[in-house]
C-alpha positions in Angstrom: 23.3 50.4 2.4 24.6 48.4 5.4 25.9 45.7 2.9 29.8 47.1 1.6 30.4 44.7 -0.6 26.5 45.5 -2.9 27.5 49.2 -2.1 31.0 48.9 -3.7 29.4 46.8 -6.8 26.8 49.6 -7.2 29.4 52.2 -7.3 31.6 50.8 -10.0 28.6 49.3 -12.2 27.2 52.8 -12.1 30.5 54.5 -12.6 31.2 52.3 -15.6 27.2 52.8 -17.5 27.5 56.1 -16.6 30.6 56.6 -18.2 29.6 54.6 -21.7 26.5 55.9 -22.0 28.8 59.8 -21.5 30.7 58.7 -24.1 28.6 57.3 -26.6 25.9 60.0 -26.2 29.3 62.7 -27.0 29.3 60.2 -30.7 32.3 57.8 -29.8 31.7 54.3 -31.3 30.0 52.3 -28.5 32.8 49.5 -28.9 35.3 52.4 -27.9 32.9 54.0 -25.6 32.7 50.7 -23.5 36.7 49.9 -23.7 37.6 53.3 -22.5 34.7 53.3 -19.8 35.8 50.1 -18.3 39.7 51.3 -18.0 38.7 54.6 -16.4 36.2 53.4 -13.9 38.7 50.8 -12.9 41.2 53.8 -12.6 38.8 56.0 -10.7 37.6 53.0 -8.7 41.1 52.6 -7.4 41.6 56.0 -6.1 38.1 57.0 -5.1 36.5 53.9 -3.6 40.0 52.7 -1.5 37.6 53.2 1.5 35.5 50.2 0.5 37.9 48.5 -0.6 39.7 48.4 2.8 36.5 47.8 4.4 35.7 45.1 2.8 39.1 43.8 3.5 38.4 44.0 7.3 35.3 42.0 6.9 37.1 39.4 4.9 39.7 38.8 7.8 36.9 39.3 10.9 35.0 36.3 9.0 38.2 34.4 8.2 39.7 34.3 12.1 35.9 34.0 13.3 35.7 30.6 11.1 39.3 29.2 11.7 40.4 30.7 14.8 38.4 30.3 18.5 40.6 33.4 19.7 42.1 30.3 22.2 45.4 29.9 21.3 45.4 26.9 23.8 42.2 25.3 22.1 43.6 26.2 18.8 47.0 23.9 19.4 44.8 20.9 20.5 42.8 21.0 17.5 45.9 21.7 15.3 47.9 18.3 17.5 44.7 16.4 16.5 44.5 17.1 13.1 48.0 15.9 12.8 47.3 13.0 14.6 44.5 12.2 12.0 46.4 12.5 9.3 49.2 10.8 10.5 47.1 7.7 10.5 44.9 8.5 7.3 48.8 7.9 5.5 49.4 4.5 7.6 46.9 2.5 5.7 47.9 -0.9 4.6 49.1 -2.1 1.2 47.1 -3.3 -0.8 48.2 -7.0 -2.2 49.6 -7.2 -5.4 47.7 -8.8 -8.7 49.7 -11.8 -9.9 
């Protein structure tokens, strides 16, 4: 699976039904069986699938400076001084004239 974040789902949807149905099948009440399955694959998930986690992180940032950031810090300032400048003059609009 190329895709991290459907590879990280899988892993902790199948961690959490295989841990209920371990549970119920051992004769724990399935309302117990689920609670307890959904606190310790969010445990395990924590410590066994950091790796995905912190991959999925970097792909998160990558698509964050690729869609705000031109890697130009020049072009970046000039956009930044003209989105100023438009909302400098989006605040100077005139009053409107009062109802008598």
């Amino acid at each position: 699976m190329r895709n991290v974040w459907l590879k990280y789902t899988v892993y902790r949807l199948g961690l959490f039904v295989g841990l209920t149905v371990l549970f119920g099948a051992l004769g724990m009440p399935w309302a117990f069986a689920v609670l307890l399955a959904a606190m310790l694959s969010f445990a395990f998930s924590m410590f066994f699938l950091s790796h995905l986690r912190d991959e999925i992180s970097k792909q998160l940032h990558e698509k964050r400076v690729n869609s705000l950031g031109s890697g130009d810090p020049e072009s970046d300032l000039e956009n930044e001084a003209v989105d100023k400048a438009l909302e400098g003059n989006s605040k100077k609009t005139p009053a409107k004239p009062k109802s008598k």
